[in-house]
C-alpha positions in Angstrom: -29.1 67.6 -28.0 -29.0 70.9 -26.0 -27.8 70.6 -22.4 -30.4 72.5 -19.2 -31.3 72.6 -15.8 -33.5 75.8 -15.5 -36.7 75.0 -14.0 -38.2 77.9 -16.2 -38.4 75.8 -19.2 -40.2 73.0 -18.1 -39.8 69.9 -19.9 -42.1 67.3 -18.5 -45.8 67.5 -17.8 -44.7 67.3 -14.0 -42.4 70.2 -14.3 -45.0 72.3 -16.2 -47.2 72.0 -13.4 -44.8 72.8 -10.9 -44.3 75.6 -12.8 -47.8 76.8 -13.2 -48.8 76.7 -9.5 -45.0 78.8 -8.9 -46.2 81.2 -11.3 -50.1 81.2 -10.1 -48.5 81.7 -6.5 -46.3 84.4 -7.3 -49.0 86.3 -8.5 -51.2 85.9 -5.7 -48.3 86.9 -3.7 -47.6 89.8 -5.3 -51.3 91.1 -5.2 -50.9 90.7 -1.3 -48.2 92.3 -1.7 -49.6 95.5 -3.8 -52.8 95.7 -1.6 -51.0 95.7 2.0 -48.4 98.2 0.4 -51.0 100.3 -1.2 -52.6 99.9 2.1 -50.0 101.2 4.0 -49.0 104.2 1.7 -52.7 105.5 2.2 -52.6 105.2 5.7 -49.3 106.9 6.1 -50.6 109.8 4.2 -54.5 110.4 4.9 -53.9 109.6 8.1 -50.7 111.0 9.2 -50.3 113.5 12.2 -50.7 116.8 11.9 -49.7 120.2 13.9 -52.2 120.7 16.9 -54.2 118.0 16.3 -54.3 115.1 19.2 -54.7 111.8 19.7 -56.8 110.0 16.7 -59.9 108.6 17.4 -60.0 105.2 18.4 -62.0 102.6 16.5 -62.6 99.0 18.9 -64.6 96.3 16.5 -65.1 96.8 13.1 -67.6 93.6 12.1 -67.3 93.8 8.1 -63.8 94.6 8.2 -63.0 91.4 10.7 -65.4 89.7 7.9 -63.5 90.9 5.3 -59.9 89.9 6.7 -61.2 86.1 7.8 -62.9 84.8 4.8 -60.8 86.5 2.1 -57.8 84.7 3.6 -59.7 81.4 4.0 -60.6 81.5 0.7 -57.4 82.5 -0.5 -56.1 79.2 0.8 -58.8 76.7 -0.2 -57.8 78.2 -3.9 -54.2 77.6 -3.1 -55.0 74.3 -1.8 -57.2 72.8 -5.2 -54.5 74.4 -7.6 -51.9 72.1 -5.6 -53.9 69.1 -5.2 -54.3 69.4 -8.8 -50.7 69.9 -9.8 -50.1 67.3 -7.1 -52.4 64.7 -8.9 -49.7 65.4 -12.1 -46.5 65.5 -10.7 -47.2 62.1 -8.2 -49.8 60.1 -9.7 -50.8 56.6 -8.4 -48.5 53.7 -9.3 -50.9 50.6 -8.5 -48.0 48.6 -7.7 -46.0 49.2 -11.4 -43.0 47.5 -11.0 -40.4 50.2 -11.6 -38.5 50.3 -15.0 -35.2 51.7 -13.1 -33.5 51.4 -9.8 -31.4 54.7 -8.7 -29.1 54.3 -5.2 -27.5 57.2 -4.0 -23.9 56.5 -3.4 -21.6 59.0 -1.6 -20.8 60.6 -4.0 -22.6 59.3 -6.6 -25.7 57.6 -8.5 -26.1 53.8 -8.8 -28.6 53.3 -12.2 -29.9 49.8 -12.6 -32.7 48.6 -15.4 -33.5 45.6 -13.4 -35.9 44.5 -17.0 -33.0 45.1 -19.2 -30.8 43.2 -16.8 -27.5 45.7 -16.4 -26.0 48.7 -14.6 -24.6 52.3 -15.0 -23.6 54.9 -12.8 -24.5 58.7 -13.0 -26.8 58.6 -16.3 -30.5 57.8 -16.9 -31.3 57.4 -20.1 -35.3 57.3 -20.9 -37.4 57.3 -24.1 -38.5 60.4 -25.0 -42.8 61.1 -24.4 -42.8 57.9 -22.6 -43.0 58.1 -18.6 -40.7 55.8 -16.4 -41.1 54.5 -13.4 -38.3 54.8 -10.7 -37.3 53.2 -7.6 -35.4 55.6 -5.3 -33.1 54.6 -2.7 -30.0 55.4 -0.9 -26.8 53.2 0.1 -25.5 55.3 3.4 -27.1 58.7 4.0 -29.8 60.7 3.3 -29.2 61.8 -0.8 -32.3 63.9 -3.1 -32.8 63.2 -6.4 -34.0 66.6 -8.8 -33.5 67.1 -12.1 -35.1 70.3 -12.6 -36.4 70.5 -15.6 -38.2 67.4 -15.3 -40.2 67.7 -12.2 -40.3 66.9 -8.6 -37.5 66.4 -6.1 -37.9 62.6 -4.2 -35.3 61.8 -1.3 -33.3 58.8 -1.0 -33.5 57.5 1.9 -32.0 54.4 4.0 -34.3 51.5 4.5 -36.8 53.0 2.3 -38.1 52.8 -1.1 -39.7 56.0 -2.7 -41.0 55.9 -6.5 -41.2 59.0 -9.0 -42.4 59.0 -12.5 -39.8 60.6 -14.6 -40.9 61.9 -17.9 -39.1 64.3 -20.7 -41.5 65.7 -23.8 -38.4 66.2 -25.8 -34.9 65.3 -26.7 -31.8 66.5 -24.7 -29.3 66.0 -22.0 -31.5 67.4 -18.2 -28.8 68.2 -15.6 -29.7 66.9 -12.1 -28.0 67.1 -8.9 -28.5 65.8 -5.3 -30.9 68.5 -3.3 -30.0 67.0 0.3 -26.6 67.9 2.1 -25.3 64.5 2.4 -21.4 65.1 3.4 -17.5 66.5 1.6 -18.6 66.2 -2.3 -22.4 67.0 -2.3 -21.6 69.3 -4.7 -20.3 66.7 -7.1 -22.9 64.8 -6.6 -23.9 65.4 -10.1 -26.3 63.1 -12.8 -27.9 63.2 -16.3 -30.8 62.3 -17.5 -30.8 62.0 -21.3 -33.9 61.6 -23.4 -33.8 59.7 -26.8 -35.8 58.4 -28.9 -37.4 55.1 -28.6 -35.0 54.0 -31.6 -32.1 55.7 -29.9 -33.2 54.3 -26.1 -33.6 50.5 -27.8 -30.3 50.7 -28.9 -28.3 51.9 -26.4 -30.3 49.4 -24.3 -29.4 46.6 -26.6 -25.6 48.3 -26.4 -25.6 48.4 -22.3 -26.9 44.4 -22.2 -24.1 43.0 -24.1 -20.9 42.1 -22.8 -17.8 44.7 -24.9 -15.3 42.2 -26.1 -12.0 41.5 -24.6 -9.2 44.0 -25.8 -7.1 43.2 -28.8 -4.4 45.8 -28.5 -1.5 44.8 -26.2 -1.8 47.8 -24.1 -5.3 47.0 -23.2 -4.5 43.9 -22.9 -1.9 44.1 -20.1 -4.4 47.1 -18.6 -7.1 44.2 -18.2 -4.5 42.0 -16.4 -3.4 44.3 -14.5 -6.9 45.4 -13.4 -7.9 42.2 -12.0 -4.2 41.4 -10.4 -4.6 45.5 -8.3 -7.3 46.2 -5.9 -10.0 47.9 -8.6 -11.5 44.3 -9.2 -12.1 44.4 -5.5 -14.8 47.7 -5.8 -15.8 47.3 -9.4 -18.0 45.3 -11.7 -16.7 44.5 -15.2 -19.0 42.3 -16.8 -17.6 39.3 -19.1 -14.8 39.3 -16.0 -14.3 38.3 -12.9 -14.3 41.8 -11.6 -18.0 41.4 -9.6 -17.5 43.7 -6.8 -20.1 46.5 -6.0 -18.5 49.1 -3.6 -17.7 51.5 -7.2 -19.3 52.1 -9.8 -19.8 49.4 -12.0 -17.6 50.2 -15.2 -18.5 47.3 -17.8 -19.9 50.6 -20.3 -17.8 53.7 -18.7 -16.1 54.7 -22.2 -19.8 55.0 -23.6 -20.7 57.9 -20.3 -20.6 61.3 -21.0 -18.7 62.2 -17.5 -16.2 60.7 -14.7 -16.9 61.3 -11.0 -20.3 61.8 -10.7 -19.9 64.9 -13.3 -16.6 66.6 -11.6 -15.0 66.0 -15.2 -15.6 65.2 -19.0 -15.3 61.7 -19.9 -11.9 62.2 -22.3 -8.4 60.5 -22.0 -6.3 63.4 -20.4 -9.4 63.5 -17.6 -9.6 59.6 -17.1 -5.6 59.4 -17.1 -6.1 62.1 -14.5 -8.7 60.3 -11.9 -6.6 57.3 -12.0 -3.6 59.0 -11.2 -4.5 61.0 -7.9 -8.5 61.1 -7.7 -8.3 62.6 -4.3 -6.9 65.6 -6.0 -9.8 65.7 -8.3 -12.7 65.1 -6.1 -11.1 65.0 -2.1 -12.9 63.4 0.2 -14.7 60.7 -2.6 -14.1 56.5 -1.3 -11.9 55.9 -4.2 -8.3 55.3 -2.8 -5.1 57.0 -4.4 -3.0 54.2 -5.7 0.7 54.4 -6.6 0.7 53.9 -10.5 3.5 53.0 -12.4 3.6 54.9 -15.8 3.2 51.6 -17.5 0.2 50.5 -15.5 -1.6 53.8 -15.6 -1.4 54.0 -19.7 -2.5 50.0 -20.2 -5.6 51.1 -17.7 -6.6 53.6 -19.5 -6.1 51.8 -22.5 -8.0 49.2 -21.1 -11.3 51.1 -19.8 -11.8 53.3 -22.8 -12.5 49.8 -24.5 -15.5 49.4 -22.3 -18.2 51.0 -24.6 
């Protein structure tokens, strides 16, 4: 699956109408453009001044021309105005009370993704069934946050206190890079997400996959890394599910060897990068509400060993 975020390549029916009315508006634009250009280059040259000659003649009231200049404009804009509410009728169709099918928080720095139906959570990834639109419940933890994926449609903030809903819909197959559009403090740069269409087959599964509980560790290392995890503070901001580890100021990490990035998309999901975060994550993304801890050698290695069970 091919990895994009360029909103000319629309991959939604939301985002092709976006795209549509850009392009529709661009052209009327640059018609306006041509005409009051073309305008001007006349007038600078039929009418410009010449050697002896005075003042031009003066012209007060000209009723066509005033015609002219009022209702081509007004027209102008009630076609502007059906082409949006027609896009608009695409990209933000009624919901008649469709209980949504995901919840997304906005976290600084970083995305909150619960299937309330399914009955779990993830952080940073939305994964949807391809052709088949979703409903999703937008809200935000602390500060103001915007959710956009571009290739997909629509921006929809986040915002404290409020719920706001967006249909979220991808006609084929692939990883869409989103972001958060609204300057919401030190990482909103990192404040990074995927949405990754599948197909129904694929989604069921990795539903069925995120719903069950990942064994406890057999290997000694991982082992001592899941001891160790509930005797240090991470059980005290994380949710491990099959564990007592039920706390919700972090991410919840019951499936984080299964996501494709750590950090809200600051790094690749791999050993050296995970090793990495745990050791200094201040150094990796500064300013993010995850403490730098003091690992020991042996610690760090049995955490990692630990979390990279968790698929």
């Amino acid at each position: 699956m091919g990895i994009d975020s360029s909103i000319f390549g629309p991959a939604s029916p939301g985002a092709e109408a976006i795209l549509k009315l850009f392009g529709t508006l661009t052209l009327f634009s640059a018609v306006i453009f041509a005409i009051v250009l073309g305008g001007t280059i006349y007038s600078v040259v039929r009418f410009r001044a010449k050697p002896g000659q005075g003042e031009p003649r003066q012209v007060f009231g000209h009723t066509r021309l005033e015609i002219l200049w009022t209702v081509a404009p007004a027209a102008l804009i009630l076609v502007i105005g059906v082409l949006s509410f027609n896009t608009l009728r695409v990209v933000d169709p009624a919901r008649n009370g469709q209980p949504p099918e995901l919840i997304l928080t906005g976290h600084q720095w970083w995305w909150e993704v619960e299937y309330p139906q399914a009955g779990f959570v993830t952080a940073n990834e939305i994964h949807i069934p391809v052709g088949q639109p979703v409903w999703i419940q937008i809200e935000s933890a602390d500060v103001v946050h915007d959710f956009w994926v571009p290739k997909l449609g629509r921006k929809m903030d986040a915002i404290p206190g409020r719920s706001n809903y967006l249909r979220l819909e991808a006609d084929t197959p692939g990883v869409y890079l989103g972001a958060c559009a609204e300057f919401c403090g030190v990482q909103h740069a990192w404040m990074r997400l995927r949405v990754i269409a599948q197909t129904p087959a694929e989604y069921a599964a990795w539903q069925q996959a995120q719903a069950a509980i990942p064994p406890p560790p057999t290997e000694t290392i991982a082992v001592q890394g899941a001891k160790r995890f509930q005797e240090l503070t991470c059980v005290n901001c994380h949710t491990i599910g099959g564990s007592p580890a039920q706390a919700n100021a972090g991410p919840d990490l019951t499936h984080i060897a299964s996501r494709q990035t750590l950090g809200a998309g600051v790094l690749e999901n791999n050993t050296a990068n995970l090793t990495g975060w745990l050791t200094n994550p201040q150094a990796v993304k500064p300013g993010n509400q995850m403490p730098h801890f003091t690992l020991s050698s042996a610690d760090l290695s049995a955490l990692v060993a630990y979390l990279e069970t968790l698929r």
